[in-house]
C-alpha positions in Angstrom: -13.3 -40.5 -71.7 -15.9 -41.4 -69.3 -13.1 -41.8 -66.6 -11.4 -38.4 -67.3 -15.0 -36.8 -67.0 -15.5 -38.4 -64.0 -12.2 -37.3 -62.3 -13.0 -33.4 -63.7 -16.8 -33.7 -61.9 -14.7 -34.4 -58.6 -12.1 -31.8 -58.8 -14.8 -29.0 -59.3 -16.9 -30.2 -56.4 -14.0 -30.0 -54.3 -13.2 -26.5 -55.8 -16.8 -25.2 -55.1 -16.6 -26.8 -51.2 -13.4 -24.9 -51.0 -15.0 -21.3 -52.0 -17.9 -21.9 -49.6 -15.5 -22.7 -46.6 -13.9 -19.0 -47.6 -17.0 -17.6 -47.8 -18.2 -18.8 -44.2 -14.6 -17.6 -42.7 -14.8 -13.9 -43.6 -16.5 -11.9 -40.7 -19.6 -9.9 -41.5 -20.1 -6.7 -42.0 -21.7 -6.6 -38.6 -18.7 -7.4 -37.1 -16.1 -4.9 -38.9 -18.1 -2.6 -38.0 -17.8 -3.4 -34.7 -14.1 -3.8 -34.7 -13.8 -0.4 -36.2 -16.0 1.1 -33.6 -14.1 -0.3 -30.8 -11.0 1.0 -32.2 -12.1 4.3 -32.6 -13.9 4.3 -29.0 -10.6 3.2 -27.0 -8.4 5.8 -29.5 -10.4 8.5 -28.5 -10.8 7.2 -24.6 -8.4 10.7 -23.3 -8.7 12.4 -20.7 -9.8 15.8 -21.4 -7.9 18.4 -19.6 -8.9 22.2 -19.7 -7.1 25.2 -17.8 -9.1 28.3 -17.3 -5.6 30.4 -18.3 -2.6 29.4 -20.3 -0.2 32.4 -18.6 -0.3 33.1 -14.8 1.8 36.5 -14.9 3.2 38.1 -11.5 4.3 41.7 -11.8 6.7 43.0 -9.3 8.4 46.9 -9.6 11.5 47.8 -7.3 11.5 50.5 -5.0 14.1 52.9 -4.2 15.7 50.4 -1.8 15.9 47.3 -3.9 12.6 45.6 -2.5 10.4 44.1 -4.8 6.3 45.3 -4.8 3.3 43.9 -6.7 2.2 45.1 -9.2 -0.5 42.2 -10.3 -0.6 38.9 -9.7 -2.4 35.5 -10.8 -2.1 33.3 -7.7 -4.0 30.4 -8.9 -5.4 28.1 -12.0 -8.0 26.0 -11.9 -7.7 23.4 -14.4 -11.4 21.2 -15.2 -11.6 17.9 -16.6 -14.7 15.8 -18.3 -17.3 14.5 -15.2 -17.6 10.9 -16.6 -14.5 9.8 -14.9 -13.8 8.5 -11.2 -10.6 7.9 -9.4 -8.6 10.9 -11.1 -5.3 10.7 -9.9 -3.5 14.1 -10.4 0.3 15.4 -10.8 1.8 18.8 -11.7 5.6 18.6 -13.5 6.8 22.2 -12.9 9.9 23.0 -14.7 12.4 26.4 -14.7 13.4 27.2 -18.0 16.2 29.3 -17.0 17.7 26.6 -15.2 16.2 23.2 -16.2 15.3 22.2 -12.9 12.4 20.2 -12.8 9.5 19.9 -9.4 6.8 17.2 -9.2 4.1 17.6 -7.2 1.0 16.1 -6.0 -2.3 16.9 -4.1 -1.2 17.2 -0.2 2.1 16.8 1.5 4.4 17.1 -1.5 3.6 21.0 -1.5 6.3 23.2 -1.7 6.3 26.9 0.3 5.6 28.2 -3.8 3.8 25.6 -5.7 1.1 23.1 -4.4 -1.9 21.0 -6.1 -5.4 21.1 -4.7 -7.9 18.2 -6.0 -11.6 19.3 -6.0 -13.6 16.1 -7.3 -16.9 17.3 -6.4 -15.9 20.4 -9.0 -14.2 17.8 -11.1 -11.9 20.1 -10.9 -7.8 20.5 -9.9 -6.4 24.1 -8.3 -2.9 24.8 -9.4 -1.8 27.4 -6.3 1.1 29.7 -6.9 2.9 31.8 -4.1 6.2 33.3 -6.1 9.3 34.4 -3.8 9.4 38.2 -3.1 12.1 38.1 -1.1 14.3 37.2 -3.9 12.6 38.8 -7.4 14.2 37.8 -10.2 12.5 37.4 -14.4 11.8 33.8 -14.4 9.5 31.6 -15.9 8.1 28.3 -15.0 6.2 25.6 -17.4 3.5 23.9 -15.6 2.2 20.2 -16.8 -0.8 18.8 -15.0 -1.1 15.4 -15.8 -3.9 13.0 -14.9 -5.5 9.3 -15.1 -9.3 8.5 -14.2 -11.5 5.2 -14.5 -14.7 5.8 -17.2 -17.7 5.7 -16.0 -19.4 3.3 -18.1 -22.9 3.7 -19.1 -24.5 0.1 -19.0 -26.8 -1.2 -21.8 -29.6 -3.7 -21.2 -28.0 -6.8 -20.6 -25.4 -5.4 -18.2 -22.4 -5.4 -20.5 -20.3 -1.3 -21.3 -22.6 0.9 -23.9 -19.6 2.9 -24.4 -18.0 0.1 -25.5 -15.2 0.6 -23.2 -13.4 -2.8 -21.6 -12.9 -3.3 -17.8 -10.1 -1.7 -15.9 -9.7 1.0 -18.6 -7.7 3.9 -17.1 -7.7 7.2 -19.5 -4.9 9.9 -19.5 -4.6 13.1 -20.3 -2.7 16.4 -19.4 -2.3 19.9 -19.9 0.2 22.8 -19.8 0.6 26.5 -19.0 3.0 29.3 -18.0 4.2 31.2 -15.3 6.2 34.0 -15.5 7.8 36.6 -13.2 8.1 39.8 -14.8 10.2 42.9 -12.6 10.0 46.2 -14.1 13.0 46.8 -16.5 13.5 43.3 -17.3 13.0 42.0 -20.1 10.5 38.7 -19.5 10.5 35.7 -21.6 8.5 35.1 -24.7 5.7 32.9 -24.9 4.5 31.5 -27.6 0.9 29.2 -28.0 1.4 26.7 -30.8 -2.0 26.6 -32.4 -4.4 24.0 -30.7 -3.2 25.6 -27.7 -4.2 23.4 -24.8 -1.0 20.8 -25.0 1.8 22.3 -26.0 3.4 25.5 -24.9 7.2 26.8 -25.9 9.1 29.2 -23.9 12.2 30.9 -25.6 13.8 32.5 -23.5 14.8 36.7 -24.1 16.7 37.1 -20.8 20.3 38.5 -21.2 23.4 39.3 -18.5 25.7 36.8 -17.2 25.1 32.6 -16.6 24.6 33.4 -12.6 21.8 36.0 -12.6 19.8 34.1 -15.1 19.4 31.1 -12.8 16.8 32.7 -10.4 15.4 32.4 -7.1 18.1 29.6 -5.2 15.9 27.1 -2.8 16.7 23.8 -1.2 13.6 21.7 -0.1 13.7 18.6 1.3 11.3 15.4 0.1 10.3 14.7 3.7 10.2 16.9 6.3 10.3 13.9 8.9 11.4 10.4 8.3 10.5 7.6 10.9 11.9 4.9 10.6 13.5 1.7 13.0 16.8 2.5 15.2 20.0 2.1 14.0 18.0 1.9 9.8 19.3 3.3 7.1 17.3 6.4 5.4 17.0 8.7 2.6 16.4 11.9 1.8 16.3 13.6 -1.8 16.9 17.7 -1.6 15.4 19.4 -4.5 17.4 22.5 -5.7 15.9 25.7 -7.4 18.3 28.4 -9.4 20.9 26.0 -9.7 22.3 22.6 -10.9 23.7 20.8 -8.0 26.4 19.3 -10.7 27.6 22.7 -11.6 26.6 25.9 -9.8 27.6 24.7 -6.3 31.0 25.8 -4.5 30.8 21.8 -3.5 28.4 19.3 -1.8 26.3 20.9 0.8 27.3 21.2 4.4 25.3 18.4 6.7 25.2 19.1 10.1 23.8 16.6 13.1 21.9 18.2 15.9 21.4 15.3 18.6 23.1 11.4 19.1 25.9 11.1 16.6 25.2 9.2 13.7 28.5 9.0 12.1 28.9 10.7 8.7 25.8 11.0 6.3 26.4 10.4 2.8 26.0 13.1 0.1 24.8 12.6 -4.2 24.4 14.8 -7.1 21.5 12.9 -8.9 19.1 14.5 -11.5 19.6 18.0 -10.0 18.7 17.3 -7.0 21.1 15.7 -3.7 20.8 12.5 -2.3 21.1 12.1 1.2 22.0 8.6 3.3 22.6 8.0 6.9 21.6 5.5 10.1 18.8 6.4 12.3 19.6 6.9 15.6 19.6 4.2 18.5 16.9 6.1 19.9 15.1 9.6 19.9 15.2 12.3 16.9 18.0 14.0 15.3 18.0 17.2 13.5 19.5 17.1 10.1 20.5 20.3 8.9 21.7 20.9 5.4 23.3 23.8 4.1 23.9 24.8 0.3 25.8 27.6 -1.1 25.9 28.7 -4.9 28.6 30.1 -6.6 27.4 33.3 -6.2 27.6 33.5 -2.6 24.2 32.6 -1.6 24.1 30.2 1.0 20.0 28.8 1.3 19.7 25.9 4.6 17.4 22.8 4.8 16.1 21.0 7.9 14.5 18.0 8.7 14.4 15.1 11.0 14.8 11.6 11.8 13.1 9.8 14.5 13.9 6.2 15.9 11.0 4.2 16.6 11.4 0.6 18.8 10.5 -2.4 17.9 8.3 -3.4 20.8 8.2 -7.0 21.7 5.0 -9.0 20.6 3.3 -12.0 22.3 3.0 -14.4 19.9 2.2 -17.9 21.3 4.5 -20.5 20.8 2.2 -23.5 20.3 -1.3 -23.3 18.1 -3.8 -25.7 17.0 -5.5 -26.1 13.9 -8.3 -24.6 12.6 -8.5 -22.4 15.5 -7.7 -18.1 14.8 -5.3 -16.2 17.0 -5.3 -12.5 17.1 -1.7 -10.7 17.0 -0.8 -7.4 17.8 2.7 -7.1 15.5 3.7 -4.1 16.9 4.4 -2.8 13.2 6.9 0.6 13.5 4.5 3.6 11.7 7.4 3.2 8.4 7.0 2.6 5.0 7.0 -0.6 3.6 6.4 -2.5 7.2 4.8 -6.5 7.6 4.2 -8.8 9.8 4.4 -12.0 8.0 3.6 -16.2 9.3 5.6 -18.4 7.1 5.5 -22.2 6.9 8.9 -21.9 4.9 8.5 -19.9 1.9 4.6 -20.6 2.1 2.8 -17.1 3.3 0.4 -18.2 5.5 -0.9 -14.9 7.3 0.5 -11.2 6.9 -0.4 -7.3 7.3 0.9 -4.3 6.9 -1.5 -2.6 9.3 -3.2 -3.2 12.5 -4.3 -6.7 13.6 -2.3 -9.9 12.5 -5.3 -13.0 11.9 -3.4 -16.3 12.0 -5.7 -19.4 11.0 -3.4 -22.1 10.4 -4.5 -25.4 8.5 -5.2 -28.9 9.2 -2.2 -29.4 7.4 0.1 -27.5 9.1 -0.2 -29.7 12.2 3.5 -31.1 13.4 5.0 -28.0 11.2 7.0 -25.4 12.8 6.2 -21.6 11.5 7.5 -18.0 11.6 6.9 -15.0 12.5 8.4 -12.2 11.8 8.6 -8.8 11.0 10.2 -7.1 7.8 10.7 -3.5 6.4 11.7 -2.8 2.4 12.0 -7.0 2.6 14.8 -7.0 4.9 13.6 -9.0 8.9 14.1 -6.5 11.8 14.5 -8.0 15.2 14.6 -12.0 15.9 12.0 -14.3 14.3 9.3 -16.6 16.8 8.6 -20.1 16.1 5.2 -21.0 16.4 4.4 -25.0 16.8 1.3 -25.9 15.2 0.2 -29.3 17.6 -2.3 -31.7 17.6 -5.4 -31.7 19.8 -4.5 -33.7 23.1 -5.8 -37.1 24.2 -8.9 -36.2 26.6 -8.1 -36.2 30.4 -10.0 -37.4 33.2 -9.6 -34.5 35.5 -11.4 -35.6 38.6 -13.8 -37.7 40.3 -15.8 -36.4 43.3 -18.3 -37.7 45.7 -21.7 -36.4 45.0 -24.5 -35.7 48.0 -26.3 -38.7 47.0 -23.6 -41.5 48.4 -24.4 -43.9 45.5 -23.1 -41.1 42.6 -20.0 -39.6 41.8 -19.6 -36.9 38.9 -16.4 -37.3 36.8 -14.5 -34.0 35.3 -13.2 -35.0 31.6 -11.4 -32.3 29.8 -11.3 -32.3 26.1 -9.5 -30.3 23.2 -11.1 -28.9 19.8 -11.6 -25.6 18.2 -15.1 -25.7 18.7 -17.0 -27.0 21.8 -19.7 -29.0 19.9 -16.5 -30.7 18.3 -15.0 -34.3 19.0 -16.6 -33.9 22.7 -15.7 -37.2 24.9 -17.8 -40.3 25.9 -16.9 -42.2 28.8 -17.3 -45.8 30.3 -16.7 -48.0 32.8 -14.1 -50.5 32.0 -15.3 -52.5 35.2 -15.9 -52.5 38.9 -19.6 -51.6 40.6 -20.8 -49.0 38.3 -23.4 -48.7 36.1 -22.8 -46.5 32.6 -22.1 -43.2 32.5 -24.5 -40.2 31.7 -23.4 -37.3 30.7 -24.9 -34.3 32.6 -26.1 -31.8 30.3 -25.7 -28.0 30.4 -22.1 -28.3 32.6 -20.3 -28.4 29.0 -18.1 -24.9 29.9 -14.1 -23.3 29.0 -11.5 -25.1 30.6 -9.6 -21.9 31.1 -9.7 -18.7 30.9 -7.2 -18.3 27.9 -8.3 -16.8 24.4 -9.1 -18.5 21.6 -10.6 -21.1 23.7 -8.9 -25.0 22.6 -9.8 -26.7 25.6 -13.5 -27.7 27.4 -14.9 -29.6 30.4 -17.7 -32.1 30.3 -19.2 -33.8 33.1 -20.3 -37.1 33.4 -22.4 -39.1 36.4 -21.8 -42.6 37.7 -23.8 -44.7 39.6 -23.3 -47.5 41.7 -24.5 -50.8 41.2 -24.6 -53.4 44.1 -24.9 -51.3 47.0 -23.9 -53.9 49.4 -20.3 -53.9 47.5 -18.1 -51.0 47.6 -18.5 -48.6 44.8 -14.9 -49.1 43.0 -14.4 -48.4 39.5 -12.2 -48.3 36.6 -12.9 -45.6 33.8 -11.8 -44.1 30.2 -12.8 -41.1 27.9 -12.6 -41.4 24.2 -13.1 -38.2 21.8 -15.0 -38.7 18.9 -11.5 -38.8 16.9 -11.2 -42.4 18.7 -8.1 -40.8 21.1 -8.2 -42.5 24.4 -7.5 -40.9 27.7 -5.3 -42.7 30.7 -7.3 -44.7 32.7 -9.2 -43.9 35.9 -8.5 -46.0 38.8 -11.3 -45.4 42.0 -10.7 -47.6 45.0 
């Protein structure tokens, strides 16, 4: 019995040690309450978006001769967001819902001769800009989606850590939508309709009647890029955007491409998420006009232009040998394209690069007796023929000269040495034998050797004098840097 008893007292200590260990794992209530702030703090981190109107409405009547005239007009939009955000990065998605065809733009050069993006951070503020055709008036309606992302501005607490409880790098999104809508006289528009809540989501159902063709719209070709530079004899690309019709269906075929200039051979032509794909080789030199010409079904013929310009690849003095430690300063010639570098390599190691201006090469200690690369790449592909650099070792000092001084019982002795750095591994020098007495080294003659940047190599000058002067003053002589390198030795008869 008094065993058993014994054995019980054991297994309910154990049991009791067992609760307290659960006890001491579950997280205060500190702490959930934490937790459940933080989540609610990053699910409500959202860019706030807020557009001053949700409908922009143009209103055009005909005259007696078929032109179109205002009537009223809402030109532009101007869409706020929340002023505790920095870095906002702005896009609008503008979309045809007659025809499907969709347009993104962004704040500058992706304008468009009807739609373009204006960022005003000091309004916190972005300006949605509309210019509708009037040459060609058609119903139509357009559904506009500002989109956005901006860095929180994070209100510190006391010891320097987020108040807001927001973590590091956090990038909040947000957007916005609203309509635009063509309406001629005797035409009947689309419907719009605001779902409740109204600042996110807007439907269009579209009311127009009449035939497939005169429901498209306006029909517009715009190309991506205006001007593409690029290297001679490179491949390019240029996407053609297409308004009032799908490039798949309503065109009599793929548009016309004409050359104006050197001939380039022919230029390839897609069909590729409503809009057409261009391809084709840069000339050898000099610009080309590309024109492009588009015709819908219809009869409506609408032209494109833009051009291509070769740029050279100039040739760059790089030197062939370097030495350690030491930085050389390359101009890499880089062509003004996308995606352009000037790369050192040491094999597959990286060991300098830019895509802009200056090229800073430094190599290492260990690169010494290694042969490296440069070269120039654009979209990862080399253009033009690769340099070899030699990264060598500092040379043995040299005993330049030895000249008679004005005093007949001196000489001075030149001594050129190498190093990255003139208060580095400078040269002693002594007398191996003959009449001479030791060396001294004249201070304030330490100077370049040459005139060539960076600077590798350095003169020092030393004095001898000589010691019986009843015997001729002959002398033999050797530098040492402070590496323990010995130079050839002196002979002086």
């Amino acid at each position: 019995m008094n065993d058993r008893h014994r054995r019980r007292r054991r297994v309910e200590i154990y049991f009791v040690l067992y609760l307290v260990a659960l006890v001491l794992l579950m997280p205060d209530r500190v702490d959930l309450v934490e937790a459940k702030n933080d989540t609610s703090t990053l699910a409500n981190a959202r860019l706030e978006f807020t557009p001053d109107r949700m409908r922009l409405l143009c209103k055009l009547t005909r005259d007696s001769a078929g032109g179109a005239r205002v009537m009223a007009l809402d030109s532009f939009n101007v869409i706020r967001y929340s002023a505790t955000v920095s870095d906002v990065r702005v896009s609008a998605r503008i979309e045809e819902v007659e025809t499907g065809q969709v347009l993104t733009i962004e704040p500058g050069e992706s304008s468009t001769p009807m739609f373009s993006l204006e960022h005003q951070p000091q309004r916190n503020a972005v300006v949605f800009h509309w210019h509708p055709d009037l040459a060609n008036a058609l119903t139509r309606t357009f559904r506009v989606t500002v989109l956005g992302s901006g860095s929180p501005l994070a209100h510190l607490s006391g010891d320097g850590s987020s108040a807001d409880g927001l973590p590091t790098g956090l990038r909040m999104t947000g957007s916005t939508q609203f309509v635009l809508a063509t309406v001629v006289e005797n035409e009947n528009p689309s419907t719009i309709i605001t779902l409740p809540g109204g600042r996110d989501t807007v439907i269009v159902r579209d009311t127009v009647g009449g035939n497939m063709l005169a429901s498209l719209g306006e029909f517009w070709i715009d190309p991506a890029r205006d001007k593409i530079t690029t290297v001679s004899s490179r491949e390019w690309t240029n996407r053609i955007s297409v308004g009032g019709a799908d490039p798949a269906r309503d065109l009599t075929g793929l548009p016309r491409v004409r050359i104006i200039g050197e001939n380039i051979g022919d230029v390839q032509r897609y069909t590729d998420q409503r809009t057409i794909l261009l391809k084709g080789r840069a000339p050898r030199s000099g610009t080309i006009t590309v024109e492009v010409t588009a015709q819908r079904r219809d009869g409506q013929s609408r032209t494109a232009i833009f051009t291509v310009t070769a740029q050279p690849l100039a040739v760059v003095d790089v030197p062939d040998v370097m030495y350690p430690n030491v930085e050389y300063v390359v101009d890499p010639h880089l062509p003004l394209v996308e995606n352009s570098r000037a790369i050192v390599r040491d094999g597959e190691r990286e060991v300098a690069s830019t895509n802009e201006g200056l090229l800073r090469i430094k190599p290492m200690m260990r690169d010494t007796g290694h042969t490296l690369t440069f070269e120039r790449v654009i979209d990862g592909n080399r253009e033009g023929a690769a340099q070899q650099i030699l990264v060598r070792s500092y040379s043995f000092p040299v005993i330049r000269d030895v000249k008679r001084d004005a005093d007949s019982r001196k000489k001075t002795v030149v001594v050129q040495f190498f190093s990255n750095d003139r208060s580095v591994n400078r040269p002693s020098l002594r007398v191996l034998d003959g009449n001479a007495l030791e060396p001294k080294k004249l201070s304030g003659y330490l100077r370049a050797a040459d005139s060539q940047r960076p600077t590798t190599s350095w003169l020092e000058i030393f004095e001898i004098t000589q010691g019986d002067q009843n015997r001729p003053f002959t002398f033999r002589i050797q530098a040492q840097d402070d590496r323990g390198r010995a130079s050839a030795i002196w002979v002086e008869d």
